[in-house]
DONUZA-950542 format. One record per residue (C-alpha): residue number from 1; x, y, z; residue in three letters. Coordinates in steps of 0.1 Angstrom, whole numbers. Layout:
// DONUZA-950542
<pt num="NUM" px="X" py="Y" pz="Z" residu="ALA"/>
...
This chain:
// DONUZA-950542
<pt num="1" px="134" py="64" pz="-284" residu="UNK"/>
<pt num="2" px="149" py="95" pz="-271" residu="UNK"/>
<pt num="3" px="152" py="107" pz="-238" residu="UNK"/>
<pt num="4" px="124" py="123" pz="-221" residu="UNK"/>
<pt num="5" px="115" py="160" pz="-224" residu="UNK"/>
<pt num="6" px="88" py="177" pz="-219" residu="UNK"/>
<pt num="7" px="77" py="207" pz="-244" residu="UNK"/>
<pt num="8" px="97" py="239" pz="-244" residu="UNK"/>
<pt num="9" px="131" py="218" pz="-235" residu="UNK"/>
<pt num="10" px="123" py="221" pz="-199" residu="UNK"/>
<pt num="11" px="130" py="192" pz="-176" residu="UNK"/>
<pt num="12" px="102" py="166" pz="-174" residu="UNK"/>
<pt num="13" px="83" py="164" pz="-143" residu="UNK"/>
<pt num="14" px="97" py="134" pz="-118" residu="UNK"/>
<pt num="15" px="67" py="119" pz="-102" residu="UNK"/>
<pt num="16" px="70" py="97" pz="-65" residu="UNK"/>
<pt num="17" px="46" py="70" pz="-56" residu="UNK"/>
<pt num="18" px="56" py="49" pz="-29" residu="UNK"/>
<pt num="19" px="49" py="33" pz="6" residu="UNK"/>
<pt num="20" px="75" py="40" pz="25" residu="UNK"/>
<pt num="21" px="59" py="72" pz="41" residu="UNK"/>
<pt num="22" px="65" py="109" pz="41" residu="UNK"/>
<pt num="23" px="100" py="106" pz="64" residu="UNK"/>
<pt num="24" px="115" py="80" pz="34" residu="UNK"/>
<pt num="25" px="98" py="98" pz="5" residu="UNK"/>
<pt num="26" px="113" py="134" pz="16" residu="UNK"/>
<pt num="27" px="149" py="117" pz="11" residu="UNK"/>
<pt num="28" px="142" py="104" pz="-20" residu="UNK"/>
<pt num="29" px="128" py="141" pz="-26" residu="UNK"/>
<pt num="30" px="162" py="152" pz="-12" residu="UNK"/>
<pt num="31" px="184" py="134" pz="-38" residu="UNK"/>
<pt num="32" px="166" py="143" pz="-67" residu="UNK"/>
<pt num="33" px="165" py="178" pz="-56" residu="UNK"/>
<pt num="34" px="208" py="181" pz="-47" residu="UNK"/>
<pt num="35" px="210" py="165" pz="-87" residu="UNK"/>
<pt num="36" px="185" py="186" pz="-102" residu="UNK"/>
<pt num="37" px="179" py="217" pz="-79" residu="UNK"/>
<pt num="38" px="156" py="235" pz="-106" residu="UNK"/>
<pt num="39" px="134" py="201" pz="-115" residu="UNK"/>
<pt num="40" px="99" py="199" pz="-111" residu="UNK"/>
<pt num="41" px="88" py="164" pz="-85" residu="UNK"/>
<pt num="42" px="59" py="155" pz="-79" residu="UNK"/>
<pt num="43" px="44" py="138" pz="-50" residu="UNK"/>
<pt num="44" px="17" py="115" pz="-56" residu="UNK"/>
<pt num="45" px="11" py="87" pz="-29" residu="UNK"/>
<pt num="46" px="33" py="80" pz="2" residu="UNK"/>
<pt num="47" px="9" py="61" pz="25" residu="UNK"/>
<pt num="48" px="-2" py="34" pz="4" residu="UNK"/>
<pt num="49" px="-5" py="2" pz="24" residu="UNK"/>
<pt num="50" px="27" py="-14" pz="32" residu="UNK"/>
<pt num="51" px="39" py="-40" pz="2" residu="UNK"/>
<pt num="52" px="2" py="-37" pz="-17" residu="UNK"/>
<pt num="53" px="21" py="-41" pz="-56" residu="UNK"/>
<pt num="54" px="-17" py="-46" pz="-70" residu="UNK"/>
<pt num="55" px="-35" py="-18" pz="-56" residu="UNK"/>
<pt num="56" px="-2" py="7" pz="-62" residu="UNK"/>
<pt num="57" px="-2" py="-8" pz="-96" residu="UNK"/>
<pt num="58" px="-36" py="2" pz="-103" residu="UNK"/>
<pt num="59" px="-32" py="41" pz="-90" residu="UNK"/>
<pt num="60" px="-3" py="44" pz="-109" residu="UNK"/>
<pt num="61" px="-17" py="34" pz="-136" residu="UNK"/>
<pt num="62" px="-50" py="58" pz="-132" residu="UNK"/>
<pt num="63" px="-28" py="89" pz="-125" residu="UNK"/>
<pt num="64" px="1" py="84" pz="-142" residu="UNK"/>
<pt num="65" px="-19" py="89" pz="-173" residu="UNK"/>
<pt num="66" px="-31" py="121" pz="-163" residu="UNK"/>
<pt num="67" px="5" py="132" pz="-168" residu="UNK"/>
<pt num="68" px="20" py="149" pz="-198" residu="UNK"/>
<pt num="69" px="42" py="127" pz="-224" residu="UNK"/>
<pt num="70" px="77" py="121" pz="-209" residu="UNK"/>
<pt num="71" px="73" py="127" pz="-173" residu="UNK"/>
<pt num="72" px="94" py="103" pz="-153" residu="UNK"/>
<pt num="73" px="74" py="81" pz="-127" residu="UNK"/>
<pt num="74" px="91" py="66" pz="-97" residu="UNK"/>
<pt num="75" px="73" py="40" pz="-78" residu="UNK"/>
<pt num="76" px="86" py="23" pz="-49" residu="UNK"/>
<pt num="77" px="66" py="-7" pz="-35" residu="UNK"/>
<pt num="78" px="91" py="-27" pz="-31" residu="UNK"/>
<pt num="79" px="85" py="-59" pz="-5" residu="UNK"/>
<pt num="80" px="118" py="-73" pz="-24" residu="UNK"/>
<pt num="81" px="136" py="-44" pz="-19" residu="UNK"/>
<pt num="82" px="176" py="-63" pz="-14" residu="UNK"/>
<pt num="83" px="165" py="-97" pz="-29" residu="UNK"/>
<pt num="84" px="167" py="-109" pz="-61" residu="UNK"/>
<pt num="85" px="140" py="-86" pz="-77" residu="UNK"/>
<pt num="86" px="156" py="-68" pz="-105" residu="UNK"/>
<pt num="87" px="155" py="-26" pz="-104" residu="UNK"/>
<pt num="88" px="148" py="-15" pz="-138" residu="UNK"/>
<pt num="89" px="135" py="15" pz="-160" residu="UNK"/>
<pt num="90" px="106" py="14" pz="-181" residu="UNK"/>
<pt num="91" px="109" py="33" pz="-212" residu="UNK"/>
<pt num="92" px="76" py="37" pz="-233" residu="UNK"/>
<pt num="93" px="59" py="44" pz="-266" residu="UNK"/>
<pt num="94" px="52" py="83" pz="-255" residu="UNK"/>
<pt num="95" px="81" py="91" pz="-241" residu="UNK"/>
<pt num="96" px="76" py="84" pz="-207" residu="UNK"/>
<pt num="97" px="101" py="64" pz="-184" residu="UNK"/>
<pt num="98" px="93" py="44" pz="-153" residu="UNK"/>
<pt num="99" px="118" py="35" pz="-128" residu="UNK"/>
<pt num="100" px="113" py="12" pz="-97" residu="UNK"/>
<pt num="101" px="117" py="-27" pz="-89" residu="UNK"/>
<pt num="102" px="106" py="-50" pz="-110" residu="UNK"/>
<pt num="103" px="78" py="-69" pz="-93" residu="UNK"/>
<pt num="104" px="48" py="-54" pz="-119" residu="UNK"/>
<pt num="105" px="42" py="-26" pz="-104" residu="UNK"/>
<pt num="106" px="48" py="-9" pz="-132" residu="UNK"/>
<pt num="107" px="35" py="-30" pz="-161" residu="UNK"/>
<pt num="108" px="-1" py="-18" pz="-157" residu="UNK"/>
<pt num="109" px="9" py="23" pz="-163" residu="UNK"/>
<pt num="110" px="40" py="9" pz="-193" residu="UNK"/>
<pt num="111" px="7" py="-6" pz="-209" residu="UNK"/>
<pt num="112" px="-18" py="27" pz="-212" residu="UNK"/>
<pt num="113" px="11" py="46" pz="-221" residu="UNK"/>
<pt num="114" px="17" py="24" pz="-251" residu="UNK"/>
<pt num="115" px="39" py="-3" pz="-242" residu="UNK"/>
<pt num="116" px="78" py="0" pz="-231" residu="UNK"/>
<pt num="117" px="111" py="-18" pz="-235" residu="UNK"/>
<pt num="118" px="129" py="-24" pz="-201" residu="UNK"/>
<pt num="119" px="166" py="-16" pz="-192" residu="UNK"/>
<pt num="120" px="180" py="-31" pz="-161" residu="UNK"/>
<pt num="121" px="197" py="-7" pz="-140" residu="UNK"/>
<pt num="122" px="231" py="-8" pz="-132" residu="UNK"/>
<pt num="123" px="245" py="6" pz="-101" residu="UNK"/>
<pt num="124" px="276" py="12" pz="-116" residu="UNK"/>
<pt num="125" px="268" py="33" pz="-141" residu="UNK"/>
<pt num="126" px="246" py="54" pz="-115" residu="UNK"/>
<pt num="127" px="279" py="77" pz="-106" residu="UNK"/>
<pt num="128" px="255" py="80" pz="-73" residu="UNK"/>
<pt num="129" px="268" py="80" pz="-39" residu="UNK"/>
<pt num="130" px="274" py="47" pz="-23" residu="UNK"/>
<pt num="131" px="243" py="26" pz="-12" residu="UNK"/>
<pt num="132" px="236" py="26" pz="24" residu="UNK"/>
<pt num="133" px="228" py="-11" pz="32" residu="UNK"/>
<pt num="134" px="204" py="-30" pz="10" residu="UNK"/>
<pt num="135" px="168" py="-15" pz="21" residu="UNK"/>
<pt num="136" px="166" py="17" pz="6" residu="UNK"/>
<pt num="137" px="169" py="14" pz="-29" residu="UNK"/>
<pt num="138" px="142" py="43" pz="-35" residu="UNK"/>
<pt num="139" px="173" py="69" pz="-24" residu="UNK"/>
<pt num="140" px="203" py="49" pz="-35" residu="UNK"/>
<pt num="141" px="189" py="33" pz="-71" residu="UNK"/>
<pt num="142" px="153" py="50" pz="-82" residu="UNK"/>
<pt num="143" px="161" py="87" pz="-76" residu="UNK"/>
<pt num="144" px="195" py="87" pz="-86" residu="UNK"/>
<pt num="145" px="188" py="69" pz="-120" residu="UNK"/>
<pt num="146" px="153" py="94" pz="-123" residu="UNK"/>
<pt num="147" px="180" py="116" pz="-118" residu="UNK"/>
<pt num="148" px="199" py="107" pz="-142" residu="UNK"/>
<pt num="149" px="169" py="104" pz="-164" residu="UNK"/>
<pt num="150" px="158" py="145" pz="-159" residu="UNK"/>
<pt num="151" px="194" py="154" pz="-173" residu="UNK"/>
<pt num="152" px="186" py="136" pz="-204" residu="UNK"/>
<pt num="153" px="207" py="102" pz="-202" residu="UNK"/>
<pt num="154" px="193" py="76" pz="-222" residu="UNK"/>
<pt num="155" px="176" py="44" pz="-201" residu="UNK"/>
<pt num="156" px="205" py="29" pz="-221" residu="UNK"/>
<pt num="157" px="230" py="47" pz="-208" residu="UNK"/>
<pt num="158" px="220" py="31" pz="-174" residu="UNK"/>
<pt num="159" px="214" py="-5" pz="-177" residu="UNK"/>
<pt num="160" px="212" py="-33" pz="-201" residu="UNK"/>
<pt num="161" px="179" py="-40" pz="-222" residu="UNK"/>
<pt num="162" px="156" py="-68" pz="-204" residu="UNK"/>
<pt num="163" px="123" py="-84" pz="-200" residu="UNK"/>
<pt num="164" px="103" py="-72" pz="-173" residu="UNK"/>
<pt num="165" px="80" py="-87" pz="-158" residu="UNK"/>
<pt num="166" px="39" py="-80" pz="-163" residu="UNK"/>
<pt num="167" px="12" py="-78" pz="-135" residu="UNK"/>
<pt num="168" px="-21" py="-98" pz="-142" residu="UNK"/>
<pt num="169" px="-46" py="-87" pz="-122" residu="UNK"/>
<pt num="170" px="-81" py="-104" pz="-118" residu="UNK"/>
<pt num="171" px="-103" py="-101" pz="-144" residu="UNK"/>
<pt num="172" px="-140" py="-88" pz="-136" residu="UNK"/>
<pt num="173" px="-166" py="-112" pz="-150" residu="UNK"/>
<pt num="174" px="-203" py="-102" pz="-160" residu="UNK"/>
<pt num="175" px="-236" py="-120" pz="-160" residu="UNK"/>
<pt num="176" px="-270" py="-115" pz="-172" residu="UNK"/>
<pt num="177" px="-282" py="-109" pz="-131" residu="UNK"/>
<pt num="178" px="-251" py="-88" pz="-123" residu="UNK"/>
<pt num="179" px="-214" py="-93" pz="-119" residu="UNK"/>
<pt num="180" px="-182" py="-102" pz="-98" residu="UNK"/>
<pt num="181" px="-148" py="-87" pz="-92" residu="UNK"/>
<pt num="182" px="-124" py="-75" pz="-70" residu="UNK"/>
<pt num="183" px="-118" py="-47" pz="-46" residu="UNK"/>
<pt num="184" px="-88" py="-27" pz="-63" residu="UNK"/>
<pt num="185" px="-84" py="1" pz="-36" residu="UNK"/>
<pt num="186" px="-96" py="16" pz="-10" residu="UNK"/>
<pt num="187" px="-96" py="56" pz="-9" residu="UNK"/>
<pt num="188" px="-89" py="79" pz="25" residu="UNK"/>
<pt num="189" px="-121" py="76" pz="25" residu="UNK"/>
<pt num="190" px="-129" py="44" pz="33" residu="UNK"/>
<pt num="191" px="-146" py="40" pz="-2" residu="UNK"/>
<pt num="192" px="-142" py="8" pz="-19" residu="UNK"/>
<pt num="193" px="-137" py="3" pz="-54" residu="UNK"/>
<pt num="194" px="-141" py="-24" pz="-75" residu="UNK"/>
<pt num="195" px="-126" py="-31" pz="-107" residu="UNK"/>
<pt num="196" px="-161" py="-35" pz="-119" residu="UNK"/>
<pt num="197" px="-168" py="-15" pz="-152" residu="UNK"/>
<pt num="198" px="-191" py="13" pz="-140" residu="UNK"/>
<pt num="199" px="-209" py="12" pz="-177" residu="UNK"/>
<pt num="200" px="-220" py="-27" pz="-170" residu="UNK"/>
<pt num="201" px="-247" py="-18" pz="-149" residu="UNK"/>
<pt num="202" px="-279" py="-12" pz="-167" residu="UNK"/>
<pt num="203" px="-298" py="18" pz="-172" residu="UNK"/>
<pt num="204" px="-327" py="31" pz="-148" residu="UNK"/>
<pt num="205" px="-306" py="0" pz="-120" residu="UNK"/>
<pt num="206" px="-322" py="19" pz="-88" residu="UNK"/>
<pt num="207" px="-302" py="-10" pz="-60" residu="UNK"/>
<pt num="208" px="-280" py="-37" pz="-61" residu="UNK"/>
<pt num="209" px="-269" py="-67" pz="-41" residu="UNK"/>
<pt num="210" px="-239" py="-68" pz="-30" residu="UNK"/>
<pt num="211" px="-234" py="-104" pz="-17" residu="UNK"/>
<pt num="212" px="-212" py="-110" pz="12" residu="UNK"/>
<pt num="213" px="-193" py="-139" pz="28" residu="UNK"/>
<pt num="214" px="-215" py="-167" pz="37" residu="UNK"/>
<pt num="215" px="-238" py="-164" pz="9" residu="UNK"/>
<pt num="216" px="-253" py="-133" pz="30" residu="UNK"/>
<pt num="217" px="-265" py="-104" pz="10" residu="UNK"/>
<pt num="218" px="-271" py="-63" pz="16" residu="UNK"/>
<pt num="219" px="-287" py="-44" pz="-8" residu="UNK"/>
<pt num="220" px="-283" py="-7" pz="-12" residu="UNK"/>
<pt num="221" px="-296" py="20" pz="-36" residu="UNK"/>
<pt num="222" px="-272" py="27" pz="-69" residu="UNK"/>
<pt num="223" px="-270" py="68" pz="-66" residu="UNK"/>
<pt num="224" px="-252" py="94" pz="-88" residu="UNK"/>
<pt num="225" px="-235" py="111" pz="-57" residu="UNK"/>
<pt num="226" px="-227" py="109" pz="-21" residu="UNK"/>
<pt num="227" px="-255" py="133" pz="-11" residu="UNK"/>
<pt num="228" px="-283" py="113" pz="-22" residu="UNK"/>
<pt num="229" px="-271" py="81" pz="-10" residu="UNK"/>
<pt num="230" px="-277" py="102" pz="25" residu="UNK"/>
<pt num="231" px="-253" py="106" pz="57" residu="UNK"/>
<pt num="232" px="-249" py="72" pz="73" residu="UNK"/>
<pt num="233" px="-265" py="50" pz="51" residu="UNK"/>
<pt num="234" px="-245" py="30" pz="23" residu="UNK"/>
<pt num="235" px="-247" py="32" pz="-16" residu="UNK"/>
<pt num="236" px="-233" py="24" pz="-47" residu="UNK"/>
<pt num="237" px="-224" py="48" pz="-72" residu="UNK"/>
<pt num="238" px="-196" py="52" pz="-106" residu="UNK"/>
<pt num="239" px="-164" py="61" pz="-90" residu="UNK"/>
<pt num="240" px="-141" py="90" pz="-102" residu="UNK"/>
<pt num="241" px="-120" py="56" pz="-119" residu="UNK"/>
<pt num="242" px="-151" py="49" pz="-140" residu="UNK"/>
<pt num="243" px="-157" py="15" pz="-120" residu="UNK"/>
<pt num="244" px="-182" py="8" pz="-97" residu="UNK"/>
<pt num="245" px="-176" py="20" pz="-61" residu="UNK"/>
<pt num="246" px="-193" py="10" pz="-24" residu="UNK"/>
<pt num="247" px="-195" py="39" pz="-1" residu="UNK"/>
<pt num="248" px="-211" py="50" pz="32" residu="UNK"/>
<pt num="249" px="-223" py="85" pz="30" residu="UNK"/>
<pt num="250" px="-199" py="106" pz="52" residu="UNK"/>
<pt num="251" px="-191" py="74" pz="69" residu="UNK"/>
<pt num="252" px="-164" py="44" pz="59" residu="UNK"/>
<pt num="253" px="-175" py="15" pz="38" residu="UNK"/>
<pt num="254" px="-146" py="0" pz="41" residu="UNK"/>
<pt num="255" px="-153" py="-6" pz="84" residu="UNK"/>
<pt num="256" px="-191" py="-11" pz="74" residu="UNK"/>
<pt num="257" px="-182" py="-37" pz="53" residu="UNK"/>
<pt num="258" px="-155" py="-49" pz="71" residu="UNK"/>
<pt num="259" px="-136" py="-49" pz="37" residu="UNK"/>
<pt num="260" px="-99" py="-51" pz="23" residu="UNK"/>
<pt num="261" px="-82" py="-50" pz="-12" residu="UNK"/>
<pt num="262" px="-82" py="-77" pz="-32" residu="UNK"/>
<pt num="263" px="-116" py="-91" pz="-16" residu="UNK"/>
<pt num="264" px="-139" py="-105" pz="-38" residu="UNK"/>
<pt num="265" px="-175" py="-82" pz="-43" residu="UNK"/>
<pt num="266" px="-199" py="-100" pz="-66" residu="UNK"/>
<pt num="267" px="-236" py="-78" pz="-69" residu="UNK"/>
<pt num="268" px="-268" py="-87" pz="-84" residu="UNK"/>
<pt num="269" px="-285" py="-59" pz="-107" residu="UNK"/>
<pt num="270" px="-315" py="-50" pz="-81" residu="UNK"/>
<pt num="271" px="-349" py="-30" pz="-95" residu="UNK"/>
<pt num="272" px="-355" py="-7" pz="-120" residu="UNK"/>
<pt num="273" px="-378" py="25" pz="-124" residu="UNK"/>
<pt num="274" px="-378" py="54" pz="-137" residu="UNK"/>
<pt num="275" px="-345" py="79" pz="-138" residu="UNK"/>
<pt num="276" px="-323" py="75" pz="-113" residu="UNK"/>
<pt num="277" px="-323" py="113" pz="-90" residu="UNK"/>
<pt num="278" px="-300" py="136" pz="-102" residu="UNK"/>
């Protein structure tokens, strides 16, 4: 595969998704910039919840793809960060190379962009400047090697081939009555969204029930849009990821429902009439 470029020649776009916050992030921001003063970086996401692999997995993953062929991602989520996690670079079937730790969090965008082969980097062949302890590897390993990456070295050039490891998250399971899954992420607004395909619920569904700990169960009208599930009350409706998404009109489902990531949400298919409002 050859090194990433976008069209025209220029420099591909680097891309940052991390954790660590905007203070961390900015120096990351900072090396790539002192390498590569003319390149294009991207900030995605640098408040994600603290060591959450599976739900940064899954945004990289739904944005990365929005990206142009042979951008560079670099995502930092990195609870192993110093251990014995390996740091590696992704390169895939468009083009496109991913650069972080290897824990999975990368597996999921590798796959929708068409697979990848992995290189393990090696420090030495960074040129960088010395690392600063062993916390930091987004500044001392990731950006230098993105870097790297921009000026058109080869993944290659920067480590030796390996196998890196894959990320299985929890499959969503569907029944005649209605299905169960998992809570994948919850947006800055409090929304919750499942992993539940939004196309599995049936036509003219008007509410579902969502069952709860205890057996307990809430049922709330399946809507097209935040306005008509109506300020304060709570709703279901087809996220923006195409799954099926919990929300509290102008209000935060995720405190309503006293939710986190990776809970399980199982929902019954509730009545049906005529068209749902539009």
């Amino acid at each position: 595969m050859a090194p990433p470029r976008s069209s025209g020649g220029r420099r591909p776009v680097v891309t940052l998704l991390t954790d660590v916050g905007w203070a961390y992030a900015a120096q990351m921001k900072g090396v790539l910039l002192r390498d590569l003063p003319s390149s294009r970086v991207v900030d995605l996401v640098h408040d994600l919840p603290a060591h959450g692999i599976e739900e940064a997995a899954f945004l990289v993953r739904s944005i990365g793809r929005q990206f142009p062929a042979g951008t560079i991602h670099v995502v930092v989520v990195d609870p192993g960060v110093g251990g014995r996690r390996r740091p590696v670079i992704l390169q895939c079937g468009d083009g496109s190379c991913l650069v972080g730790p290897d824990n999975g969090v990368l597996s999921l965008l590798s796959d929708e962009l068409g697979g990848a082969h992995g290189f393990q980097i090696d420090p030495a062949r960074l040129r960088a400047r010395p690392r600063v302890g062993a916390t930091f590897d987004g500044r001392d390993l990731f950006a230098p090697a993105a870097g790297r990456l921009a000026r058109g070295d080869r993944p290659s050039q920067l480590g030796a081939p390996v196998q890196y490891r894959h990320l299985r998250l929890p499959r969503p399971r569907r029944t005649r009555a209605g299905a169960s899954g998992t809570i994948v992420h919850i947006d800055h607004f409090g929304n919750l969204i499942t992993n539940l395909p939004g196309e599995w619920v049936p036509d003219r569904t008007r509410t579902l029930a969502v069952l709860r700990s205890g057996g307990r169960s809430v049922t709330v009208p399946f809507r097209d849009s935040y306005e008509e599930i109506g300020a304060g009350r709570a709703g279901a409706l087809v996220s923006s990821f195409g799954t099926l998404e919990l929300a509290v009109g102008r209000g935060r489902a995720d405190r309503r429902f006293r939710a986190r990531v990776a809970q399980p949400v199982r929902v019954r298919w509730g009545a049906r009439g005529g068209r749902r409002r539009h």
